[in-house]
N, C-alpha and C positions, 0 to 999 in steps of 0.2 A: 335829196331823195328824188328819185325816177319815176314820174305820175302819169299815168294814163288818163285822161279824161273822155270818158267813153256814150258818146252820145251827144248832138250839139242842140240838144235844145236847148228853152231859157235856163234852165240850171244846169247845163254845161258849157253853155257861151260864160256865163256867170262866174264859175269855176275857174274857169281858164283867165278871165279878165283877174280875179282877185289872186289868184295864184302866179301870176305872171305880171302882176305887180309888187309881189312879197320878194321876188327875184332870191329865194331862196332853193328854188326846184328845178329839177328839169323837168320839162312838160311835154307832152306828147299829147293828140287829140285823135282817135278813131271813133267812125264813125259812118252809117252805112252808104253805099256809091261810092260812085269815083268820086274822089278829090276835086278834080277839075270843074265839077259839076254842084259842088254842095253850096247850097243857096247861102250858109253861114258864113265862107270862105271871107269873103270882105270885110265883116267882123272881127273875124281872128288876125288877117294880118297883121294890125298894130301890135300885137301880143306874141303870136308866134311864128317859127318862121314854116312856109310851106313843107319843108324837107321831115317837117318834126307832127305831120296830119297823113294818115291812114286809111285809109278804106277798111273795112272791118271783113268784107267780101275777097279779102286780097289774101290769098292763102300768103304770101309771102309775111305776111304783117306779123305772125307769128315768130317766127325765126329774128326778125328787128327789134323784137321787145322781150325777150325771155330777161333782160337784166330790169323789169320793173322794179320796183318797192313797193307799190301801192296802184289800184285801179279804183277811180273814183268812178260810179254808174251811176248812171241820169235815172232818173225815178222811172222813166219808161221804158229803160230797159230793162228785160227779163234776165236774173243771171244765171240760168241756165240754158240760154243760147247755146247754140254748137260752138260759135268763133269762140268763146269764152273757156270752153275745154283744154284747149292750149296752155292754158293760165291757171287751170286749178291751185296750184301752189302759190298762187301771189295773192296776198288778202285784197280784199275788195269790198266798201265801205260806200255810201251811199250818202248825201250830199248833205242831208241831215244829220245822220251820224259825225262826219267829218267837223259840220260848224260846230255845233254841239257839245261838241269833245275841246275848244278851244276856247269856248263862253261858260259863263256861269247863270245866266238869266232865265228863271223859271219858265219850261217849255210845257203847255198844254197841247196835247196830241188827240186827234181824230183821225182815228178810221173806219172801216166799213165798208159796205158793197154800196149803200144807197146814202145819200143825204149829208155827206160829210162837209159840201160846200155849203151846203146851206147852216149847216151844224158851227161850222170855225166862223161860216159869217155871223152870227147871231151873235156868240160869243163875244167875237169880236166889239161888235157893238154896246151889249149888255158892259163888258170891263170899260169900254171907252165912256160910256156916260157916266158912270162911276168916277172918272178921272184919271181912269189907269192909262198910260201909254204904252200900243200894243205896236205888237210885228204881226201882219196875219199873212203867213207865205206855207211852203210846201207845194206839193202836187196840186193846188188852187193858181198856181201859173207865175207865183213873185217867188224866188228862189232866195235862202236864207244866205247864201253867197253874196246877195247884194246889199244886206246891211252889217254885212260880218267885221268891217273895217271900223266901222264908225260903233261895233259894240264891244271892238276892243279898244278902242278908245275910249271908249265912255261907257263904261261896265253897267253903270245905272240907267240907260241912255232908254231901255225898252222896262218896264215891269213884267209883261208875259209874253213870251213867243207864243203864236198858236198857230200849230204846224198841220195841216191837212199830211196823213200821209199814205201813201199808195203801198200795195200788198207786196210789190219790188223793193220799195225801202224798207218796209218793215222786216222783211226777209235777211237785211245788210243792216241788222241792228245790232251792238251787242253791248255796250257801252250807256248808251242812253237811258235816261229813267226822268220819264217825266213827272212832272208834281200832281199832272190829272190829266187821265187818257180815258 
């Protein structure tokens, strides 16, 4: 499968590292500026090669990727950008969605305009002194990318995801069903 991963913050640096150690994909990273300039670039190179990273501002970038399969978008991207127009026929799924869809571990979801970090964190807490062992990421800055290996390894490894999510991922949902949102 031909993956776009679109946007480099932590949950698309995240993406790209776990995706390009499954060595299952081709991977492609856009993202906005020039290339040469993006602060993530030294990150990525272990992973991918320069030739396979985009500028998202590069009118060319479009005509280079009409053969996607998939565009994964970073929680901060809007996916109604213009650059994204190009692409309307290629589905496009959102980091939570993507892990999600490959685990089985009850996911509790927050959103909202106001108070949702403080919301997953409390949570958070409340289950952990219970006993429960929690994942607490999303849009809160820990990307469920980075415990995705070790929860397919160990299916039991979390009792609750609780996922902060932002109005961009919610939008790139359509699969997901959380147990409490």
């Amino acid at each position: 499968m031909k993956i776009a991963i679109w946007g480099l913050g932590v949950s698309g640096i995240a993406a790209v590292k776990f995706l390009a150690n499954e060595k299952k994909h081709d991977i492609v990273v856009v993202n906005q500026g020039e290339v040469s300039a993006w602060y993530e670039k030294q990150k990525l190179a272990s992973y991918i090669k320069q030739d396979a990273c985009y500028s998202q501002n590069e009118l060319g970038a479009a005509t280079k990727l009409q053969d996607l399969d998939l565009i994964l978008l970073s929680p901060g991207v809007d996916p109604r950008i213009d650059e994204l127009i190009p692409f309307e026929n290629i589905k496009k799924v959102c980091d939570i969605e993507y892990v999600c869809s490959l685990i089985e571990t009850p996911v509790i979801a927050v959103t909202g305009t106001n108070g949702k970090t403080s919301t997953v964190t409390m949570l958070a807490d409340c289950l952990e002194d219970t006993g429960k062992n929690i994942f607490l990421g999303g849009n809160i800055g820990v990307s469920p990318f980075d415990i995705l290996q070790e929860v397919i390894d160990d299916p039991k490894k979390y009792d609750y995801l609780i996922l902060e999510l932002s109005s961009f991922q919610l939008e790139l949902i359509d699969t997901l069903k959380p147990l409490i949102s």
